[in-house]
Backbone as numpy.savetxt, mean C-alpha at the origin, in Angstrom:
# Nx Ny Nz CAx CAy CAz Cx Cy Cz
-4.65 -60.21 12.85 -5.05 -59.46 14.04 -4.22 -58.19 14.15
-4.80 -57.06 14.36 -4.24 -56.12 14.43 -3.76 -55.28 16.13
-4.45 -56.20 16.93 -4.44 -55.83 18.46 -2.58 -55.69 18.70
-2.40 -54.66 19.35 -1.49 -53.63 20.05 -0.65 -53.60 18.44
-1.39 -53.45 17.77 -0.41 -52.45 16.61 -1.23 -50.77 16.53
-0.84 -50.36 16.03 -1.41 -48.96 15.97 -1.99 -48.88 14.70
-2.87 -48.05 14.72 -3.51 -47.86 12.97 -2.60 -46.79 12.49
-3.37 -47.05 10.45 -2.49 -46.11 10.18 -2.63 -44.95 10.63
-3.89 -44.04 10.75 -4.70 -43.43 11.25 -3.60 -42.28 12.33
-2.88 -43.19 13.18 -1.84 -42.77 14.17 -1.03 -41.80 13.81
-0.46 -42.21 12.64 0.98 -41.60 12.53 0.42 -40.00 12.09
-0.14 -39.56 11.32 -0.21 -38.43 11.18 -0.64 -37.51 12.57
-1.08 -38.62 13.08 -1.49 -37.81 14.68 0.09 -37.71 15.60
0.82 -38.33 15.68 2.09 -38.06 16.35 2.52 -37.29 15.77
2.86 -37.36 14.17 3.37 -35.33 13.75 3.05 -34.38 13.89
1.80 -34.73 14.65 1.21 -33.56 14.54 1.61 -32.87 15.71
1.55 -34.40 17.08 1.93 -34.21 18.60 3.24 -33.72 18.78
4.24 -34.23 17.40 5.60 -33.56 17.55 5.96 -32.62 17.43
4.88 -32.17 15.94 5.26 -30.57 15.91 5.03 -29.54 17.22
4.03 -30.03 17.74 3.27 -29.22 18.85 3.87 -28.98 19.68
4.55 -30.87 20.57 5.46 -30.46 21.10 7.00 -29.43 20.80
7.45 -29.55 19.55 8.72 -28.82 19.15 8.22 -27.73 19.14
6.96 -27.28 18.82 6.36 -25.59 19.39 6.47 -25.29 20.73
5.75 -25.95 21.30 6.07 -25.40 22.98 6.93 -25.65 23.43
8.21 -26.48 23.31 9.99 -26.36 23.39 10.35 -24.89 22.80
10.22 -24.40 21.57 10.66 -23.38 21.23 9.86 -21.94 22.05
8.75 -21.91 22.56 8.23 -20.98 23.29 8.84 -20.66 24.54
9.19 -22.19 25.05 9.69 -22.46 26.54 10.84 -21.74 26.90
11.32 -21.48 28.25 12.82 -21.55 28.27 13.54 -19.86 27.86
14.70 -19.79 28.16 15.46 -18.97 27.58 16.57 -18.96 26.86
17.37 -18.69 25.97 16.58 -17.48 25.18 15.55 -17.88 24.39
14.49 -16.99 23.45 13.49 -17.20 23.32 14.01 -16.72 21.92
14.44 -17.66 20.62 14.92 -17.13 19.73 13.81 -17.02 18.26
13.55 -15.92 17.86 12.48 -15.54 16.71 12.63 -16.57 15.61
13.89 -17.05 15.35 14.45 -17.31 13.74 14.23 -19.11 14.28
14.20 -19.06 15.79 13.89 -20.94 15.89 12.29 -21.15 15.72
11.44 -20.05 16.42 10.57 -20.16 16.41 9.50 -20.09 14.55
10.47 -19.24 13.23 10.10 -19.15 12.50 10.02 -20.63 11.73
11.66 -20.77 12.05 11.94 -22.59 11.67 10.82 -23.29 11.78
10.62 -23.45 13.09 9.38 -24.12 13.67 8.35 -24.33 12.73
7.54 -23.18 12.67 6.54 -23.27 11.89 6.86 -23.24 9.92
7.91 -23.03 10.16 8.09 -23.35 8.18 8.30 -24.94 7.96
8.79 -25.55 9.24 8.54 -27.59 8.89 7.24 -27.35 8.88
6.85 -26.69 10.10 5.01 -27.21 9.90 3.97 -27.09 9.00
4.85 -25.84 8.20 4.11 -25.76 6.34 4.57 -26.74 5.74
5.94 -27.30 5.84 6.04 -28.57 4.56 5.87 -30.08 4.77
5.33 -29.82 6.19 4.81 -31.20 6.28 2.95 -31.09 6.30
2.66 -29.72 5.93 1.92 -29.59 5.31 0.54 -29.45 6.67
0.88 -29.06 7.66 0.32 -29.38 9.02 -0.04 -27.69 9.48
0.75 -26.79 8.34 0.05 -24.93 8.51 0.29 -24.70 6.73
-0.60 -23.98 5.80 -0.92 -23.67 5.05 0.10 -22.57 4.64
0.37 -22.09 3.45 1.45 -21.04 3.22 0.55 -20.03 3.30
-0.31 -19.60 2.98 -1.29 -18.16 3.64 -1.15 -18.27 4.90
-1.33 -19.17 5.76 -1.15 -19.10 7.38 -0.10 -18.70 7.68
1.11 -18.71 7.02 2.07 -19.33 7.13 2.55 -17.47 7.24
2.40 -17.02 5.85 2.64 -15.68 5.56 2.20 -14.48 6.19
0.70 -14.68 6.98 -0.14 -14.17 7.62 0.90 -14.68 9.00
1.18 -15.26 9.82 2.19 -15.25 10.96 3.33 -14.51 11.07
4.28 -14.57 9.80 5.17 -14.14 9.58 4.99 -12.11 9.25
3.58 -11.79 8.61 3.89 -10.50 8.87 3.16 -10.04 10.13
2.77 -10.93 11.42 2.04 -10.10 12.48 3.08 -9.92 13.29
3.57 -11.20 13.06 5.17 -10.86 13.95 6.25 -9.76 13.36
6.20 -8.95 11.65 6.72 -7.81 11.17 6.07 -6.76 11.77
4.55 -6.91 11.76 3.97 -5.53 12.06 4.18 -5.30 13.44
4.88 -6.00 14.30 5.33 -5.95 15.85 6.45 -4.69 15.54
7.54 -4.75 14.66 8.56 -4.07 14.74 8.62 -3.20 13.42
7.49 -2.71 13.16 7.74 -1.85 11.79 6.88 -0.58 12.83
7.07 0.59 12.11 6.65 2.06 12.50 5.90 2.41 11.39
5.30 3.75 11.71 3.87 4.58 11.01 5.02 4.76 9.94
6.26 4.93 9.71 7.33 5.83 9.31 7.45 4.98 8.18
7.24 3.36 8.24 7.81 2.46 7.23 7.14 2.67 6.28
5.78 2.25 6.11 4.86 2.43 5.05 3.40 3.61 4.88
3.88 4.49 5.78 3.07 5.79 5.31 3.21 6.20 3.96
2.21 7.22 3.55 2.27 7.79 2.46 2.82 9.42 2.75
4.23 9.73 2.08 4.47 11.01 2.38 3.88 11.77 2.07
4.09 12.86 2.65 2.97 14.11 2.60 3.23 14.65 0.98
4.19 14.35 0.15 4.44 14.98 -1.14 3.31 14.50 -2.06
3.14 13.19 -1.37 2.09 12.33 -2.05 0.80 11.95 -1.88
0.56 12.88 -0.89 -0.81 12.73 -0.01 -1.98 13.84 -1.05
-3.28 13.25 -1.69 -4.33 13.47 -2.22 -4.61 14.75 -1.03
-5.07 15.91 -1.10 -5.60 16.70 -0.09 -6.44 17.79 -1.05
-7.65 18.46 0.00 -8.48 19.29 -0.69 -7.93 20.65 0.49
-8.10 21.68 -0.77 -8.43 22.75 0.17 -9.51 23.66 0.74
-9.38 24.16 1.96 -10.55 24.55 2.53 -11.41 25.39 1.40
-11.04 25.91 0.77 -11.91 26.86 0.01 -11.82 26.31 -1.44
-11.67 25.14 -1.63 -11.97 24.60 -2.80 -13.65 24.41 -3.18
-13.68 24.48 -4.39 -15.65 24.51 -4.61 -15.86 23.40 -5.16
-17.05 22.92 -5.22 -17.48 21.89 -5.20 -17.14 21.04 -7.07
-17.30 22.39 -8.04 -16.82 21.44 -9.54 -14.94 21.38 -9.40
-14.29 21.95 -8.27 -12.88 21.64 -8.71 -12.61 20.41 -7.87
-13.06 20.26 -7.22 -13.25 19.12 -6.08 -13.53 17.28 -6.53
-14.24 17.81 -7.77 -14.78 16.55 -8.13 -13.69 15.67 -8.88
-13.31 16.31 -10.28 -12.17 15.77 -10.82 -11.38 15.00 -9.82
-10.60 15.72 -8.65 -9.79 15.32 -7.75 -10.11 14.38 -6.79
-11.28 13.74 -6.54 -12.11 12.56 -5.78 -11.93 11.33 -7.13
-12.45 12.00 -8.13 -13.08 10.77 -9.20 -11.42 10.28 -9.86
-10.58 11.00 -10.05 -9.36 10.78 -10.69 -8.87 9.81 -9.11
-8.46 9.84 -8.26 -7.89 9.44 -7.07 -8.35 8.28 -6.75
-9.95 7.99 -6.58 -10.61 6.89 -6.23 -10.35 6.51 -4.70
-10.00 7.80 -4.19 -10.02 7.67 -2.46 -11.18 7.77 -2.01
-11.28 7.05 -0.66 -12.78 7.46 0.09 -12.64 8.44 1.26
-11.23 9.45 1.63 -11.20 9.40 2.60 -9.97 10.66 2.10
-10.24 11.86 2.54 -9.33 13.02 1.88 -8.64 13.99 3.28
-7.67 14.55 3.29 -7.09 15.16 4.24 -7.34 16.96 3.64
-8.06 18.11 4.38 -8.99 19.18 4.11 -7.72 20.14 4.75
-7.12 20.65 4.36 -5.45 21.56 4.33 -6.17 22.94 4.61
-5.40 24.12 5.27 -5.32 25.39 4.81 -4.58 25.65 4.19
-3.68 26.84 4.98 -2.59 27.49 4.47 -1.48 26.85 3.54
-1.16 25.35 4.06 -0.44 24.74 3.87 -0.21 22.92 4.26
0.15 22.02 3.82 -0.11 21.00 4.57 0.12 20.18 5.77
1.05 21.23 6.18 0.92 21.42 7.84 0.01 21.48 8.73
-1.00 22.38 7.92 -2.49 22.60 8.71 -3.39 21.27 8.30
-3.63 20.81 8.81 -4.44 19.60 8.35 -6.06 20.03 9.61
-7.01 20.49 8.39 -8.47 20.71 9.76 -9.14 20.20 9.55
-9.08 18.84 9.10 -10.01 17.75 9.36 -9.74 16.84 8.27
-11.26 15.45 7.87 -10.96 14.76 6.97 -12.10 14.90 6.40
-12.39 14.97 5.12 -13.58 14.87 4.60 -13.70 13.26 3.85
-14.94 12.77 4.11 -15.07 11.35 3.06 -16.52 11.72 2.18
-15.39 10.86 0.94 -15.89 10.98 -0.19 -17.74 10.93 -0.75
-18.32 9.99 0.44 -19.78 9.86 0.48 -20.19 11.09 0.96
-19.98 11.60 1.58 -20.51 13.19 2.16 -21.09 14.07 0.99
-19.94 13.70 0.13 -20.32 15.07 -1.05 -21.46 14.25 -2.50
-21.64 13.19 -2.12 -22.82 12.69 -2.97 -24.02 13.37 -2.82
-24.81 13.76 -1.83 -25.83 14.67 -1.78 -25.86 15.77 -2.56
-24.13 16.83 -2.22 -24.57 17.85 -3.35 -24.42 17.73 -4.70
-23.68 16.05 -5.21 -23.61 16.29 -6.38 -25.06 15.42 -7.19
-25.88 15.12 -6.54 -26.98 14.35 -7.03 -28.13 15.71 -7.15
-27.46 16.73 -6.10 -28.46 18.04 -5.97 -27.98 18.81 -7.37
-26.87 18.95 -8.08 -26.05 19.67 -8.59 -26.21 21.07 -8.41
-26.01 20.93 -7.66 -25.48 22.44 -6.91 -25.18 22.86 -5.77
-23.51 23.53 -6.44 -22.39 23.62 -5.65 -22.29 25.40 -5.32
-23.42 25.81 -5.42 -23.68 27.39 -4.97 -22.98 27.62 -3.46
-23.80 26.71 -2.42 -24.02 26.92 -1.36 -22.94 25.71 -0.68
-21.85 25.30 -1.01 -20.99 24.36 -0.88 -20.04 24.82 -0.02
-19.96 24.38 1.32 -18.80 24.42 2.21 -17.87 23.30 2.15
-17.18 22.96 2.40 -16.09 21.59 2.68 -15.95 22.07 4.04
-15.83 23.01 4.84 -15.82 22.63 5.89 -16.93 22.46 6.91
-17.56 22.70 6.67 -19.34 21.63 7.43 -19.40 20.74 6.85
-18.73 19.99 6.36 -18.23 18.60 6.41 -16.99 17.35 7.19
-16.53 18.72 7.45 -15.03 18.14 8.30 -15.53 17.00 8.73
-14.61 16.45 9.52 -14.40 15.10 10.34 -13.19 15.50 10.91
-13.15 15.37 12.46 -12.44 15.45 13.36 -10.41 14.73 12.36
-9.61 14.86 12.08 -7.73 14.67 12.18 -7.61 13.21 12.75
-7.34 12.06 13.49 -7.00 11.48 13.84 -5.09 11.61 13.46
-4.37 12.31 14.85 -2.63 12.68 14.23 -2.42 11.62 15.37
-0.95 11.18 15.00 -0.18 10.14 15.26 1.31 10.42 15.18
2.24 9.87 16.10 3.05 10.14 15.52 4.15 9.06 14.55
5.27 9.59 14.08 5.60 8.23 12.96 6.39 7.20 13.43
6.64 7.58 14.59 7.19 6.25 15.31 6.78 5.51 15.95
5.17 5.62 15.80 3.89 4.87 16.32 3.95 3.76 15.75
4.03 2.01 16.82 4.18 0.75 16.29 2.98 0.27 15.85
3.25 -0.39 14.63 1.91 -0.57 13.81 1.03 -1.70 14.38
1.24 -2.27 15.26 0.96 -3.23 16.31 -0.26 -2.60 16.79
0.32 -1.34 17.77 -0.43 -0.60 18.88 -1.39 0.65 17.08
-0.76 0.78 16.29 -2.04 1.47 15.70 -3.25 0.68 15.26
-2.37 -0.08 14.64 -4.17 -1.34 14.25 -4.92 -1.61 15.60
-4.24 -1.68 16.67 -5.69 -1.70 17.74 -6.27 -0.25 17.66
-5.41 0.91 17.36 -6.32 2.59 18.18 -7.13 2.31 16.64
-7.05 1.98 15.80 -8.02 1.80 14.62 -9.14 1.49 14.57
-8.97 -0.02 15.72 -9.97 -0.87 15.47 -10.89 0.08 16.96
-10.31 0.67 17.99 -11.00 0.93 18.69 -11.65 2.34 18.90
-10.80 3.34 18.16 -11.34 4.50 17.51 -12.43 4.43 16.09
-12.23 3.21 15.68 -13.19 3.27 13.86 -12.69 4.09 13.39
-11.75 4.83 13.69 -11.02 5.83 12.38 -10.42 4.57 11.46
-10.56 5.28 9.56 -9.75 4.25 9.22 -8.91 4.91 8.47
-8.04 6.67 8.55 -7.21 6.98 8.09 -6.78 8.06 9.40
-5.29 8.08 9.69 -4.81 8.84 10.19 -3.75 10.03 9.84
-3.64 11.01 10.16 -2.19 11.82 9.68 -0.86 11.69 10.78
0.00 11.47 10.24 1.20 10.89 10.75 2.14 12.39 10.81
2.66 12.92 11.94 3.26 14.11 12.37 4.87 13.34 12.64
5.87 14.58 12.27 7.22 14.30 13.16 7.32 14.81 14.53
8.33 14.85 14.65 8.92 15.37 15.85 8.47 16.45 16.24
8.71 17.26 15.19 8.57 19.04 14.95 7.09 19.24 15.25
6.11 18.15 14.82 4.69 18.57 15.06 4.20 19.31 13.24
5.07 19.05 12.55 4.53 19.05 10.71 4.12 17.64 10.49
3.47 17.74 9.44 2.71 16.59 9.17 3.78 16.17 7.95
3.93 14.51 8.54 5.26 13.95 7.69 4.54 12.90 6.31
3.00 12.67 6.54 2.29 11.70 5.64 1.04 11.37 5.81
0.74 10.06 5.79 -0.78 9.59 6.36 -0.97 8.35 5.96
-1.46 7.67 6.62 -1.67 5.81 6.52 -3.32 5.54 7.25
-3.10 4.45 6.28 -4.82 4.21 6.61 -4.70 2.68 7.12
-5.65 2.19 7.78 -5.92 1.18 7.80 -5.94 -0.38 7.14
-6.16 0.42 5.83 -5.57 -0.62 4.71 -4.03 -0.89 4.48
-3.21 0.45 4.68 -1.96 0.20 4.69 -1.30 -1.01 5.71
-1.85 -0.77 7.12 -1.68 -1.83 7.95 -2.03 -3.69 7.93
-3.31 -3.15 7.62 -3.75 -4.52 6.87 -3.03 -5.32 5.89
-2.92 -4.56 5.58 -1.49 -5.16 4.00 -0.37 -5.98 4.65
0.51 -5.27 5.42 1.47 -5.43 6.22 1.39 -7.06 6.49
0.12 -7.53 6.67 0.03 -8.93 7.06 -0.82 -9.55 6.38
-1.91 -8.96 5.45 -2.66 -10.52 4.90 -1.83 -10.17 3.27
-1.01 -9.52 3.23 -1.04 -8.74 1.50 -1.15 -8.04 0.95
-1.26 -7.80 -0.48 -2.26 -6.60 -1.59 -3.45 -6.81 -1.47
-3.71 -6.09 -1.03 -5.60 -5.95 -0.92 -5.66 -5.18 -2.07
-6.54 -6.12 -2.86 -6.78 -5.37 -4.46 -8.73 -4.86 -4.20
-8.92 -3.92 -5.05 -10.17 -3.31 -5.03 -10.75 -2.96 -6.49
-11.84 -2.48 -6.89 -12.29 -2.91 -7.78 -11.37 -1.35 -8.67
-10.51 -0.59 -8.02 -9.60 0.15 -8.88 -8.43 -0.38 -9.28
-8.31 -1.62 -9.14 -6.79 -2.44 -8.69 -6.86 -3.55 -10.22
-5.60 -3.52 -10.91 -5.36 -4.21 -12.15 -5.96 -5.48 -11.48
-6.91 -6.31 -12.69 -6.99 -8.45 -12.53 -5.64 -8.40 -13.26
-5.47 -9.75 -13.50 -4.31 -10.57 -13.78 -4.96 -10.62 -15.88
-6.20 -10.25 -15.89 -6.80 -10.15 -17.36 -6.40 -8.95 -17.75
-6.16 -7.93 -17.29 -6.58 -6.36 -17.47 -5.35 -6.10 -18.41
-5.55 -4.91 -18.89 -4.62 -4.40 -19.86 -3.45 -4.12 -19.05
-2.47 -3.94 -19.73 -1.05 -3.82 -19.03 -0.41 -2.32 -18.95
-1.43 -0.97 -19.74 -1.18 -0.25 -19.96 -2.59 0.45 -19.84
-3.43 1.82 -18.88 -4.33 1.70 -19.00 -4.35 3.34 -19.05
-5.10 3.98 -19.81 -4.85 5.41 -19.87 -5.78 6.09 -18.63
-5.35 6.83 -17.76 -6.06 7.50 -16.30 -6.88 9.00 -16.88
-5.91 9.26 -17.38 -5.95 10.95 -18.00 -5.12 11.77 -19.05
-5.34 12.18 -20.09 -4.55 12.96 -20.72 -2.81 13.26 -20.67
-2.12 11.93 -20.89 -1.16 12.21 -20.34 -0.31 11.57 -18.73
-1.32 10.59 -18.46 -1.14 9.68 -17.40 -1.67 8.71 -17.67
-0.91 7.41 -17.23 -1.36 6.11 -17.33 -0.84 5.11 -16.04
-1.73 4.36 -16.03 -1.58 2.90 -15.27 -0.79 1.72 -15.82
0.18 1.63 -15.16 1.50 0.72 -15.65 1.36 -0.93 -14.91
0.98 -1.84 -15.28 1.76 -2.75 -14.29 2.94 -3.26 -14.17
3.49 -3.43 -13.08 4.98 -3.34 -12.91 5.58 -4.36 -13.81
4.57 -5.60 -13.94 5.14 -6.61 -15.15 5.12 -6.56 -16.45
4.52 -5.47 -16.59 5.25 -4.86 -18.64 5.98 -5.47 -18.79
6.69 -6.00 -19.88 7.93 -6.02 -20.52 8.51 -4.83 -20.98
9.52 -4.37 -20.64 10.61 -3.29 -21.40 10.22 -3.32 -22.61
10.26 -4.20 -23.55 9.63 -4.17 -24.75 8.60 -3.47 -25.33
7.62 -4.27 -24.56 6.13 -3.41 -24.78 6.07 -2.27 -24.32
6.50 -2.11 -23.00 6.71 -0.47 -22.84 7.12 0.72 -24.13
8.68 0.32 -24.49 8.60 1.02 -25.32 7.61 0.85 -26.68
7.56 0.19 -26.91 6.77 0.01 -27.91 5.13 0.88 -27.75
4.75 0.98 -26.56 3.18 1.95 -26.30 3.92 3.02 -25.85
5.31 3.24 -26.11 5.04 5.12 -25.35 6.56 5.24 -26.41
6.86 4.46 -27.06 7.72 4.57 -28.21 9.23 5.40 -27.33
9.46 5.10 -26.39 11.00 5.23 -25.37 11.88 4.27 -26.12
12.95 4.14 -25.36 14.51 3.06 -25.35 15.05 3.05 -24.58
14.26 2.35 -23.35 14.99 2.01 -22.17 15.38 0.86 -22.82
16.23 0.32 -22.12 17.55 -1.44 -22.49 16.79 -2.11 -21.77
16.77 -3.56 -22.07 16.17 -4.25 -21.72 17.12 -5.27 -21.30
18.44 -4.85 -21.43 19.44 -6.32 -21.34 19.59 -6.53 -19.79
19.56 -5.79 -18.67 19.37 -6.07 -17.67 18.26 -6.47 -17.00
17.24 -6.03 -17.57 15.74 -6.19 -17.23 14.78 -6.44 -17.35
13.78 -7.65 -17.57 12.87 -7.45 -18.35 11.75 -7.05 -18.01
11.08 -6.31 -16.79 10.13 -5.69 -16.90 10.33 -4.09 -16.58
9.55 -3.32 -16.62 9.35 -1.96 -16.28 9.44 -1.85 -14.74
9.14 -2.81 -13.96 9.04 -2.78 -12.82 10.42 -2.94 -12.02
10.99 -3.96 -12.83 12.39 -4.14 -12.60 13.17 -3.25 -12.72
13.38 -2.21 -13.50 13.37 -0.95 -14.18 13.78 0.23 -12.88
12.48 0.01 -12.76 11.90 1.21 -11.78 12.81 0.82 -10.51
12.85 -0.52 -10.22 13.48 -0.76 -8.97 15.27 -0.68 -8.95
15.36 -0.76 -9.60 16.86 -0.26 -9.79 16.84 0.91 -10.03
16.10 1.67 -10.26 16.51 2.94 -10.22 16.40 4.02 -8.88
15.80 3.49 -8.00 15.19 3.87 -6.54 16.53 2.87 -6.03
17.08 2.05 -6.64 17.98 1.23 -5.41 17.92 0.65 -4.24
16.29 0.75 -4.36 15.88 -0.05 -2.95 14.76 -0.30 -3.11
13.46 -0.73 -2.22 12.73 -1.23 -2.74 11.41 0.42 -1.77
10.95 0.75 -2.92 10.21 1.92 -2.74 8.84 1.86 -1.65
8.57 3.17 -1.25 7.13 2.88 -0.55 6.11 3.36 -1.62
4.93 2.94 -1.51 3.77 3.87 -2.27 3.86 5.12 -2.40
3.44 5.80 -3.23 3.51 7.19 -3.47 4.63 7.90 -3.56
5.96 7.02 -3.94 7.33 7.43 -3.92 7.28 7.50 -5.65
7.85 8.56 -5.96 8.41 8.95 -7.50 9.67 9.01 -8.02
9.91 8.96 -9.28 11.48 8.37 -10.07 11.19 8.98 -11.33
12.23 9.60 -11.56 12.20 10.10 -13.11 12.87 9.55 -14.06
13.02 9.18 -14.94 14.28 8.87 -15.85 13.53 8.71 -17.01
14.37 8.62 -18.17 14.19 8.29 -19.51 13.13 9.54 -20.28
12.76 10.67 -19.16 11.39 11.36 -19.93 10.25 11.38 -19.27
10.07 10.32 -18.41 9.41 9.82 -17.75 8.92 9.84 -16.49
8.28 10.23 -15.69 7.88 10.19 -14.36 7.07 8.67 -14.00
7.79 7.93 -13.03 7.12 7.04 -12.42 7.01 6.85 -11.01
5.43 7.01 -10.68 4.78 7.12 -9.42 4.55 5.29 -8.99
4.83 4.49 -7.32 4.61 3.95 -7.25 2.88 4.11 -6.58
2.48 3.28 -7.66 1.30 3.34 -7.03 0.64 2.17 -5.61
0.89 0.77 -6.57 0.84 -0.15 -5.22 2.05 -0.63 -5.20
2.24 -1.33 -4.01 3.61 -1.90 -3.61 3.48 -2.22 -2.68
4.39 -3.23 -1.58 4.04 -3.91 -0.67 5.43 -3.88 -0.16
6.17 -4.59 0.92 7.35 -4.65 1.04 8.54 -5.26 0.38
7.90 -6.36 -0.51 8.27 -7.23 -1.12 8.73 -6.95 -2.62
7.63 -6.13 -3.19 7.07 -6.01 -4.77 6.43 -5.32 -5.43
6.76 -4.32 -6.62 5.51 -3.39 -6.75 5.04 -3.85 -8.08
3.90 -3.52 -8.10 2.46 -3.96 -8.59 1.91 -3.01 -9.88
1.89 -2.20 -9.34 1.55 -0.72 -10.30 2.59 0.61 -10.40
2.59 0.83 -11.80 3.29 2.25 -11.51 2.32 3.25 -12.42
1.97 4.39 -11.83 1.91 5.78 -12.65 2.40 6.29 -13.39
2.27 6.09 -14.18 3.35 7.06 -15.60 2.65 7.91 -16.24
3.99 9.21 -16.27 3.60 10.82 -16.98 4.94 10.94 -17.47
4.69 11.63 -18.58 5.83 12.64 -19.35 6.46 13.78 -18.24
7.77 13.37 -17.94 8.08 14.13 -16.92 8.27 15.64 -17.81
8.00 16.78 -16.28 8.18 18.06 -17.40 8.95 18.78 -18.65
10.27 18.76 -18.11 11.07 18.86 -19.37 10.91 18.43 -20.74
10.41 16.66 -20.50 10.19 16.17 -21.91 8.93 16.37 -22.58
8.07 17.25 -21.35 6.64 17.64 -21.90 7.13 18.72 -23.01
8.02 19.54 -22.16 8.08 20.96 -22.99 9.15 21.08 -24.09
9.70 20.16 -24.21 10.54 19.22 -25.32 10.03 19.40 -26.68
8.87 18.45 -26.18 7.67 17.85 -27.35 7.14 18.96 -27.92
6.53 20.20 -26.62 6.05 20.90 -27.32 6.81 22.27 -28.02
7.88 22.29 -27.34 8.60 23.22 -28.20 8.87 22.85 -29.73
9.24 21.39 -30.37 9.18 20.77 -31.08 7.97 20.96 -32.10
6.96 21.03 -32.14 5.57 21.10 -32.31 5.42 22.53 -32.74
């Protein structure tokens, strides 16, 4: 007879009631401490009661509370931009090489920022081919500016409630210090959002972009590196390129941040807070004109 015993059935239901309760103890009350409340929910991943994606996804909504436009913008050194009086065949290269949907339209300088142009706009004239009668600016799109100490909290809502999904990020001074999109924010908390421009885990490890530029993933081996671009970086400290790169920045880089060494120019391309993913690599100038003085 099993009468006033409990099934097994039970017990996973009281851990569950415990954790719950030890959640609303840690909500309760004062002080209200972040690092008890993180505790909290990291038993509740290993007793297997919140998922480690849940888990990671909590942990950066509560980052994107206290990070700024400033943390993971893209600086303006590194910001893709067209100019107003650019024509429609120099224009193209610079869309199709980039693989942006979404471009910042400059005058004088990139201070002036007079609008945004996206990349679908200019499909009409290039299916027309012809770029005779080609403005870029009767295309504009209204700036969405911000400034960089704007909490990424309060921007993912003006995002979601403006539908803008790239903004330009201004300082103090009122110059334009970068620009972050929507995806940048997004990241912040579910991850790398990979896209169909974004290395698989199959893809080559070395991928040529252009004449002289290539797609790196950060997990090369030092080895193979040199071995496809025939360098001698050491490998005794490091074994990937990525590792490489990160010691040489001494910290852990944002996107669109650059590093020279060995000959070499390396652009981060993706990266996250954690880890970077991709790098850009070019023959930095000197060793261009090296080669070709050589020649």
């Amino acid at each position: 007879m099993n009468e006033g015993r409990p099934s097994s059935s039970a017990a996973p239901e009281r851990q569950f009631r415990s954790w719950l309760e030890r959640l609303g103890q840690a909500l309760q009350g004062e002080p209200k401490d972040r690092d008890e409340l993180i505790a909290v929910l990291e038993e509740a991943q290993n007793r297997n009661l919140l998922d480690i994606e849940a888990l990671t996804m909590i942990k950066g909504v509560m980052e994107v509370s206290e990070l700024q436009t400033r943390d993971i913008m893209i600086p303006r050194s590194q910001m893709v931009v067209l100019e107003r009086d650019i024509s429609l065949e120099a224009l193209l290269p610079i869309v199709i090489e980039s693989a942006h949907s979404r471009f910042p339209v400059i005058g004088e300088n990139r201070d002036e920022v007079l609008g945004i142009v996206l990349a679908k706009d200019l499909l009409p004239f290039v299916a027309r081919g012809d770029g005779t009668n080609f403005n870029i600016r009767e295309l504009l799109r209204p700036a969405f500016v911000i400034p960089e100490s704007k909490r990424l909290n309060t921007l993912l809502k003006e995002f979601r409630t403006s539908r803008n999904h790239m903004a330009i990020v201004v300082d103090e001074y009122g110059g334009v210090a970068g620009l972050v999109t929507i995806e940048d924010v997004i990241e912040q908390i579910v991850g790398e959002i990979e896209d169909e421009h974004d290395f698989d885990e199959d893809d080559a490890e070395v991928v040529t972009v252009a004449e002289g530029r290539w797609n790196v993933r950060a997990l090369t081996s030092i080895e193979d590196f040199n071995d496809h671009f025939h360098s001698q970086f050491s490998d005794e400290e490091f074994d990937t390129i990525g590792g490489l790169v990160l010691a040489g920045f001494g910290r852990m880089p944002k996107r669109g941040e650059s590093l020279t060494m060995g000959g070499f120019q390396f652009k981060v391309s993706r990266a996250d807070n954690r880890r970077i993913y991709l790098l850009e690599v070019s023959q930095a100038e000197e060793a261009s004109e090296a080669r070709a003085g050589q020649a």
